[in-house]
Backbone as CSV, one residue per row, in Angstrom:
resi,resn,N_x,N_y,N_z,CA_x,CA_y,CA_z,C_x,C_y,C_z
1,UNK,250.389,-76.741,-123.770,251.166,-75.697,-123.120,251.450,-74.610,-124.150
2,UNK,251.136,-73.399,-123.804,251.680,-72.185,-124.673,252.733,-71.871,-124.300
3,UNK,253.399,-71.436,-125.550,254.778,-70.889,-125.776,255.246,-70.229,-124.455
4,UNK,254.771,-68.864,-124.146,254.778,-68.171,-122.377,255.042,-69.293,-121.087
5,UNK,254.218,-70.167,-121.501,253.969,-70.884,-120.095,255.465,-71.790,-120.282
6,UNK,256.358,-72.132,-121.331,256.914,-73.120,-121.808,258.334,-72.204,-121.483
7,UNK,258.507,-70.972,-121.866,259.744,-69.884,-121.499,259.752,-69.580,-119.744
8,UNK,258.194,-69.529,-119.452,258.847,-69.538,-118.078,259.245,-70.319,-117.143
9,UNK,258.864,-71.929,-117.044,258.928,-73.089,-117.044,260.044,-73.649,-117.298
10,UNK,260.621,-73.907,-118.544,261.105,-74.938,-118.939,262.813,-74.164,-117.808
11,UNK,263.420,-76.239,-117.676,264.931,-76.018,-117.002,265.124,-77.070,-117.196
12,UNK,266.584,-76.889,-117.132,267.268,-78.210,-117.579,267.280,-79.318,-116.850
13,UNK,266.986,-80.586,-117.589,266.972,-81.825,-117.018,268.127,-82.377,-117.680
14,UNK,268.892,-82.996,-116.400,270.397,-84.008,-116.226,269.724,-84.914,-116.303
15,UNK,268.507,-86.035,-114.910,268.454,-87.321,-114.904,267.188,-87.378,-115.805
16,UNK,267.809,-88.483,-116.187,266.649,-89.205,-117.040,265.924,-90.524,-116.500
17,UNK,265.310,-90.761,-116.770,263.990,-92.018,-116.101,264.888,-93.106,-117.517
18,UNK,264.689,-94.493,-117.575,264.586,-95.822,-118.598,263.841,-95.178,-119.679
19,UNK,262.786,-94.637,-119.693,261.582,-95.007,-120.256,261.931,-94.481,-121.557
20,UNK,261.849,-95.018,-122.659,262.159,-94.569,-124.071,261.213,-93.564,-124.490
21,UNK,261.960,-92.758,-125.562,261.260,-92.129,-126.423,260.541,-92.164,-127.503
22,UNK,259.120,-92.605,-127.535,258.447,-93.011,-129.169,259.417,-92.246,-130.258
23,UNK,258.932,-93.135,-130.938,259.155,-92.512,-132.386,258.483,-91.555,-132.735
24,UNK,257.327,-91.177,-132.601,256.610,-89.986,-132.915,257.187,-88.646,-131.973
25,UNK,257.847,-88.898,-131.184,257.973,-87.700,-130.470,259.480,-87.524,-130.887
26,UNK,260.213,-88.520,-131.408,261.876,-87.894,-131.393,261.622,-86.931,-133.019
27,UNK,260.614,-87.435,-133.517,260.349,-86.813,-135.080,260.081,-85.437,-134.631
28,UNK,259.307,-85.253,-133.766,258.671,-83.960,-133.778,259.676,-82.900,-132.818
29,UNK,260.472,-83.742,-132.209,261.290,-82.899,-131.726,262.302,-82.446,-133.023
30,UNK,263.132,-83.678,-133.326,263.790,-83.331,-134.852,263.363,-82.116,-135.753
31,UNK,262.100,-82.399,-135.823,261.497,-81.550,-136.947,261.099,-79.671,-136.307
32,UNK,260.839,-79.872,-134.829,261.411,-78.550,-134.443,262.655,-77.853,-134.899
33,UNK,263.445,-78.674,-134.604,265.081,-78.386,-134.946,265.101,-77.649,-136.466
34,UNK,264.675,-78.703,-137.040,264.538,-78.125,-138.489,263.936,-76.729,-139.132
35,UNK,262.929,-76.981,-138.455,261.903,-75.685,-138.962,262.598,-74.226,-138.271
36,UNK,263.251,-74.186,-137.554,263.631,-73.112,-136.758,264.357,-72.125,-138.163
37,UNK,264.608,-70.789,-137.593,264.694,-69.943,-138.693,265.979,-69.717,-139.064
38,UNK,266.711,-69.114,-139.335,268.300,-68.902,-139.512,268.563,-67.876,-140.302
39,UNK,269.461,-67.346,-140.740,270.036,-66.671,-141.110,269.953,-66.956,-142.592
40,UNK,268.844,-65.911,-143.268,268.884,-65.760,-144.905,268.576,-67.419,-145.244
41,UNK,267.543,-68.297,-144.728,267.281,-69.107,-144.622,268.428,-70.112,-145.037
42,UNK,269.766,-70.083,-144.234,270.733,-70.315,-144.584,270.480,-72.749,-144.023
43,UNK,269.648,-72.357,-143.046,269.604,-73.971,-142.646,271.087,-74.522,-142.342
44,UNK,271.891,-73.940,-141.633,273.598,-74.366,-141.923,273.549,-75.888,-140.841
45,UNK,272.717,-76.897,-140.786,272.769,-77.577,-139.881,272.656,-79.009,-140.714
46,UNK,273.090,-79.744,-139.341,273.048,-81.185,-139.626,272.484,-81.875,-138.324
47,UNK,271.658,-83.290,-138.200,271.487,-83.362,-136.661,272.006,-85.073,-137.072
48,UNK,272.625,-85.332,-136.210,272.615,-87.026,-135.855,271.902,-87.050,-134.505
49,UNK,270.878,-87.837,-135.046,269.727,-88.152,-133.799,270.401,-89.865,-132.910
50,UNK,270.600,-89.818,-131.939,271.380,-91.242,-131.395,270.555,-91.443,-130.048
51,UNK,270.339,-92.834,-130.658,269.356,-94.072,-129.272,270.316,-94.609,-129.110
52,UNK,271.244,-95.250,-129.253,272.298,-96.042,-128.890,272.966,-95.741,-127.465
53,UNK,272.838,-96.697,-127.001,273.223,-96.558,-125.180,274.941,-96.406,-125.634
54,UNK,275.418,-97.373,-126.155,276.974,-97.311,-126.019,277.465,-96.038,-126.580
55,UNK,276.815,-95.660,-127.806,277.289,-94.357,-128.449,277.166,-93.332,-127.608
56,UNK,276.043,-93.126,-126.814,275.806,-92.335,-126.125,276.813,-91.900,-124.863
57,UNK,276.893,-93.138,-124.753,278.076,-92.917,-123.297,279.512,-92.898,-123.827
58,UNK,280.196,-93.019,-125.411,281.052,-92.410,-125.651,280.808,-91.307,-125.676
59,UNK,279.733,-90.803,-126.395,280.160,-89.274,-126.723,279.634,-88.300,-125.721
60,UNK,279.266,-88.778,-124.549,279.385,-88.556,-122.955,281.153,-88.285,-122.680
61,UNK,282.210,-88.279,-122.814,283.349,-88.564,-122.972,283.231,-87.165,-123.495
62,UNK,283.143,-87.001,-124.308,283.964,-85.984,-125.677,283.625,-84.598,-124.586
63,UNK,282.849,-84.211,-123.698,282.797,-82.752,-123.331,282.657,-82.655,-121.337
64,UNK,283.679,-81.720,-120.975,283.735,-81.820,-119.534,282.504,-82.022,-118.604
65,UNK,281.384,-81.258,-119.605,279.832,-81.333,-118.633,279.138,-82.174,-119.521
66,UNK,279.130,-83.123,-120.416,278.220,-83.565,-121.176,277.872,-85.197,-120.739
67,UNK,278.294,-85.131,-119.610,278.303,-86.589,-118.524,276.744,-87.092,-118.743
68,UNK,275.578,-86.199,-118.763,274.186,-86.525,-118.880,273.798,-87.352,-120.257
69,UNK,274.838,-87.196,-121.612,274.325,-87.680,-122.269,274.516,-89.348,-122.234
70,UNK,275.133,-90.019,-121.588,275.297,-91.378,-121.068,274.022,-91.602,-120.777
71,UNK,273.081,-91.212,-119.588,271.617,-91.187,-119.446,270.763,-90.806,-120.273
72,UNK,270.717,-90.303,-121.705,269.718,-89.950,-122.416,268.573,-90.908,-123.151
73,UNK,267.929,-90.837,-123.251,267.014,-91.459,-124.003,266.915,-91.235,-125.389
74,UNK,267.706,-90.206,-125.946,268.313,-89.910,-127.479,268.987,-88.333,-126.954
75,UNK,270.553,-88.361,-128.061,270.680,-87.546,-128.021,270.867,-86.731,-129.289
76,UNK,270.983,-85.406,-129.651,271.162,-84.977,-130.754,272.718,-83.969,-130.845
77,UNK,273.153,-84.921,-131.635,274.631,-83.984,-131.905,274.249,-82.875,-132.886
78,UNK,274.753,-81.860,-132.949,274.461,-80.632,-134.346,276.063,-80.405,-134.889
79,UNK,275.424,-80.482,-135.998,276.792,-80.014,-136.957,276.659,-79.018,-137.631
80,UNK,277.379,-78.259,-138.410,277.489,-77.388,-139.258,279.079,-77.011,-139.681
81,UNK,279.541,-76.302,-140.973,279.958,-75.697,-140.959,280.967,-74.808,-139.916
82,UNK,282.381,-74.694,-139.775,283.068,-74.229,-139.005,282.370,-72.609,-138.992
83,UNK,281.903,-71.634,-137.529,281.724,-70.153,-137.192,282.398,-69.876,-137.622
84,UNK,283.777,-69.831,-138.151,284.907,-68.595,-138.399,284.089,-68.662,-140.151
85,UNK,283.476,-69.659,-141.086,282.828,-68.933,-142.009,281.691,-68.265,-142.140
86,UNK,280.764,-67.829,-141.067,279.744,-67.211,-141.069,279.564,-67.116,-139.126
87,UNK,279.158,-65.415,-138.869,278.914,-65.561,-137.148,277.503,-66.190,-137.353
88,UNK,276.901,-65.530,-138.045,275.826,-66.548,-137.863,274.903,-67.876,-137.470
89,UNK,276.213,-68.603,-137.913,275.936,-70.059,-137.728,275.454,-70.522,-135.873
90,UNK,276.562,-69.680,-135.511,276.480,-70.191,-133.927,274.865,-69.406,-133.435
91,UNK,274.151,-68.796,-133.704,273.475,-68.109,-133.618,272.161,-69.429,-134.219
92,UNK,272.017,-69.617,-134.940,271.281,-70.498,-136.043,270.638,-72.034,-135.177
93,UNK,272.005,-71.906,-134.722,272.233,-73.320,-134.237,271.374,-73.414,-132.678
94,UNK,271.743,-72.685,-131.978,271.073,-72.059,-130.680,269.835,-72.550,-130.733
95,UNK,269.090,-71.725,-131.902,267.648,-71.571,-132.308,267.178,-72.695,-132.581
96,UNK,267.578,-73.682,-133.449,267.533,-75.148,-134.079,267.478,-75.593,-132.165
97,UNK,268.766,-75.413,-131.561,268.140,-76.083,-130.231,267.403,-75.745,-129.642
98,UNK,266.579,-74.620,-129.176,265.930,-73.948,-128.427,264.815,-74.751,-129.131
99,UNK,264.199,-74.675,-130.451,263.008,-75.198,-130.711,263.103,-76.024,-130.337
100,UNK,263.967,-77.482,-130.478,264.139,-78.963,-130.106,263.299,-79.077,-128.475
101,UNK,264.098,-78.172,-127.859,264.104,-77.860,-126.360,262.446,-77.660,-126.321
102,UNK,261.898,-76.544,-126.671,260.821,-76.184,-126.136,259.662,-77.214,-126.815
103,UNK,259.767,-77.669,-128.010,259.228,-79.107,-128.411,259.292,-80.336,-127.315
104,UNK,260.233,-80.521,-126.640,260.319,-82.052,-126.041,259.633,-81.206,-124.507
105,UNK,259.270,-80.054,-124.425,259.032,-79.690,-122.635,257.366,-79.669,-123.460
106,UNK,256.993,-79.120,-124.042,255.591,-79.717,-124.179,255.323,-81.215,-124.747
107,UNK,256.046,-82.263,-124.783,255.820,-83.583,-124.924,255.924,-84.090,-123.417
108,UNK,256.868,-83.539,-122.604,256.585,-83.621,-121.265,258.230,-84.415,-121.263
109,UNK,259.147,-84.114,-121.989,260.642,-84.994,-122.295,261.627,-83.307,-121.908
110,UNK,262.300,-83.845,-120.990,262.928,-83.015,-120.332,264.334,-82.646,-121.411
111,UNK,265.471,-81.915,-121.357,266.492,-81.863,-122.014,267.686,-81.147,-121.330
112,UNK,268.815,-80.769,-122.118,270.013,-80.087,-121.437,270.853,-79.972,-122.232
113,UNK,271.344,-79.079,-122.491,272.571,-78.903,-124.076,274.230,-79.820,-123.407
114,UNK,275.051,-80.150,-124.071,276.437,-80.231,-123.860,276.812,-79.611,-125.062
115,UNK,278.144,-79.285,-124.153,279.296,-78.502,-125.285,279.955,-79.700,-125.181
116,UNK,280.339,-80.383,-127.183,281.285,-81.517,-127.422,282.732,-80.551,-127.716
117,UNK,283.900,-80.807,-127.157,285.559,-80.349,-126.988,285.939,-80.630,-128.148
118,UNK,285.941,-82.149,-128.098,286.861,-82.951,-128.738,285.673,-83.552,-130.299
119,UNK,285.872,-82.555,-131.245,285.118,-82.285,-132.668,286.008,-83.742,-133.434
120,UNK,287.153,-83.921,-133.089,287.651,-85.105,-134.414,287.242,-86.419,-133.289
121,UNK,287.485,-86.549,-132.279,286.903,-87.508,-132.244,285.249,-87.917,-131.513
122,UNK,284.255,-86.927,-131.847,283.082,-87.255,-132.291,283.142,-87.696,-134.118
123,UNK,284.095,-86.833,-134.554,283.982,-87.363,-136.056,283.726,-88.654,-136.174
124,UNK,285.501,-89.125,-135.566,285.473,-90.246,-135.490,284.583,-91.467,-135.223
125,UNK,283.692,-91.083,-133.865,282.569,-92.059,-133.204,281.119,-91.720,-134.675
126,UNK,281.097,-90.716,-135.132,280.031,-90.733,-135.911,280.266,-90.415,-137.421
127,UNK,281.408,-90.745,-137.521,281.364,-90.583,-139.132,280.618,-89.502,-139.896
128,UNK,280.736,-88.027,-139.655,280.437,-87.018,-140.033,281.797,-86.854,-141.048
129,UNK,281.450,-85.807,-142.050,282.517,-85.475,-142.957,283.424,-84.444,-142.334
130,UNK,284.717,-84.352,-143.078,285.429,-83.141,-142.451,285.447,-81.735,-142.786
131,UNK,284.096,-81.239,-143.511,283.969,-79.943,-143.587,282.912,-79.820,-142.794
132,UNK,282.453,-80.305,-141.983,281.420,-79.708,-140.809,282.274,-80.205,-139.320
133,UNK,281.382,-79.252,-138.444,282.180,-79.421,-137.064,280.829,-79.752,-136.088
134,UNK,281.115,-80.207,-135.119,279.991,-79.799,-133.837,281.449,-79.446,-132.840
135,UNK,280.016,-78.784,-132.079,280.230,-78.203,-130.380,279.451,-78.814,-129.738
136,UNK,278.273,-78.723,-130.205,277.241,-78.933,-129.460,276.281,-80.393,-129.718
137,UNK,275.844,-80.996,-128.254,274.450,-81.793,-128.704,273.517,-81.860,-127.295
138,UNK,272.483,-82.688,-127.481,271.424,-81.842,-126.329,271.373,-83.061,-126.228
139,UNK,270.413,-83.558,-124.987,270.218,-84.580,-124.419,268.551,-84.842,-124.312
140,UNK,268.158,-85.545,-124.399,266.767,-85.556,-124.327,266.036,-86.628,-123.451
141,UNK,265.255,-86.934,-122.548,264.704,-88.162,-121.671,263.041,-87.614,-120.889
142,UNK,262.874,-89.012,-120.572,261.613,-88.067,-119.568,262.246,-87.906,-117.840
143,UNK,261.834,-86.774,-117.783,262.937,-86.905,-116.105,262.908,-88.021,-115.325
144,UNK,263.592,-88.255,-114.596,264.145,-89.555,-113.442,262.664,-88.605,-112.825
145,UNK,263.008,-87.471,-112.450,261.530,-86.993,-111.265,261.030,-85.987,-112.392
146,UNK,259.588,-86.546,-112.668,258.689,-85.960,-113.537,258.445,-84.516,-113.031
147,UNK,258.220,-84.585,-111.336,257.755,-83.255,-110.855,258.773,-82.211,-111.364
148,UNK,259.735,-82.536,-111.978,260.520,-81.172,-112.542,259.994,-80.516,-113.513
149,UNK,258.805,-81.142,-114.548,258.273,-80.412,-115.803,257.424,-79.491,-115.055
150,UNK,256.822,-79.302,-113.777,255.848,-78.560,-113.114,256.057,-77.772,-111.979
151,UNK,257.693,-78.104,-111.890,257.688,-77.259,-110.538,258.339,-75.702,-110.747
152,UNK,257.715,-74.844,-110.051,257.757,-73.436,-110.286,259.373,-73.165,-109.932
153,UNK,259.746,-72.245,-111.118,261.050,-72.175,-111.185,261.544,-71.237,-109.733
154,UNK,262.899,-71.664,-109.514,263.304,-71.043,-108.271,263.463,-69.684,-108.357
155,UNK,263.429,-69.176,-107.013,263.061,-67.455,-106.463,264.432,-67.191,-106.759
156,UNK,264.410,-66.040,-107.510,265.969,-65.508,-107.861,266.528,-66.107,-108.403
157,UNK,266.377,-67.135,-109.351,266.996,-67.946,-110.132,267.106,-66.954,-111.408
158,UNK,266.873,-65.837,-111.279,266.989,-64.868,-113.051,267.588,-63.704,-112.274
159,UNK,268.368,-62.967,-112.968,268.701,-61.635,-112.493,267.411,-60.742,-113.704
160,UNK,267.121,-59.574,-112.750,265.887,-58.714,-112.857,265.887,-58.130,-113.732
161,UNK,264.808,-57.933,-114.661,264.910,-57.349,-116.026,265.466,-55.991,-116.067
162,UNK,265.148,-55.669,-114.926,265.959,-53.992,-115.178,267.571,-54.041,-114.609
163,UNK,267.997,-54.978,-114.647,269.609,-55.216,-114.718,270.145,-55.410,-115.702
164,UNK,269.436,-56.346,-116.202,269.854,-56.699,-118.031,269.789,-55.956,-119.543
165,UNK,268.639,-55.398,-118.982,268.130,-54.648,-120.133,268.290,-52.925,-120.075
166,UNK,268.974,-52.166,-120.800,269.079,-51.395,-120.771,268.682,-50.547,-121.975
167,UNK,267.660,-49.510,-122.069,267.266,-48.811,-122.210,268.025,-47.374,-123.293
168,UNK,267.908,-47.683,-124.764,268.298,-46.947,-125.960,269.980,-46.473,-125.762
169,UNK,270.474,-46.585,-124.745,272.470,-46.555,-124.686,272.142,-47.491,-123.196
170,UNK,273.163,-47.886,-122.965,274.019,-48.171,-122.254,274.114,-47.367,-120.719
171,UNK,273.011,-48.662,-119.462,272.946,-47.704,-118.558,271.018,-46.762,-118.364
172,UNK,270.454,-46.687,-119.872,269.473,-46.165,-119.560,268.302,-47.407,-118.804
173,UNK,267.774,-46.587,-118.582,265.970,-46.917,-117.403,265.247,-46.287,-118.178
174,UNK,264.032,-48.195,-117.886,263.089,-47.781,-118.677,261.721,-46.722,-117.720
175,UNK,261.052,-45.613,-118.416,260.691,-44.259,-117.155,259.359,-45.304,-116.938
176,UNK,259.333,-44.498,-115.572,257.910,-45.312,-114.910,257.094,-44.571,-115.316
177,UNK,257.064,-43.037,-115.735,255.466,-42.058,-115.931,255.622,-42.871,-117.601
């Protein structure tokens, strides 16, 4: 799958199928994560990669929508550094997921971000130090219904590029001649 075909395609997967994730593929998703670019090649990240069913369904707990990671087939918490020392970071981090993301949709492993609330007690469940934080971790599985890696994304599911995008200030159109 090319990159194009993978941006217009890819959506988030909640259910997950049993079926585990090789080892070769949680690496290469990982190692997406990694390679992604950042800020002054700043790398401000950390990942705890988790197979653990029980862990999983605690830290399913820690965020109002992050109920999917109970069903994951691994999930990845991200850490870094608290945003209030660099905007960057939150920015960095995105990217680190987005590769993860578009890595596991060409392995054919579906995904879905959660926002984690409650940062001390993920500490707690994962023994991270107390100068890094998470928000965030993604969920990863092969879908409960596979036909989701192939099915054409829904009609009007995007608002139209010429709504969003505006053109050298604020308000401009891009000219048709």
């Amino acid at each position: 799958m090319n990159v194009s075909d993978a941006v217009q395609m890819k959506r988030a997967i909640r259910e997950f199928s049993d079926r585990p994730i090789p080892r070769e593929a949680v690496l290469k998703i990982l190692n997406a994560g990694r390679r992604a670019q950042s800020a002054k090649n700043s790398q401000p990240w950390h990942f705890i990669a988790i197979q653990d069913r029980s862990t999983l369904q605690e830290l399913a707990k820690l965020g109002t929508w992050a109920g999917h990671l109970a069903g994951a087939a691994l999930g990845v918490v991200f850490l870094s550094p608290p945003f209030t020392q660099k905007f960057s970071i939150a920015f960095d981090l995105g990217q680190a997921a987005a590769y993860m993301q578009l890595a596991a949709w060409e392995l054919g492993i579906g995904s879905v971000p959660a926002t984690i609330y409650e940062c001390d007690k993920a500490r707690e469940l994962l023994g991270f130090p107390p100068e890094l934080e998470t928000h965030l971790a993604l969920s990863f599985g092969y879908p409960r219904d596979p036909g989701m890696l192939t099915r054409p994304p829904l009609k009007g599911g995007r608002q139209p590029l010429q709504e969003v995008v505006h053109w050298e200030r604020w308000g401009g159109q891009l000219s048709t001649s």
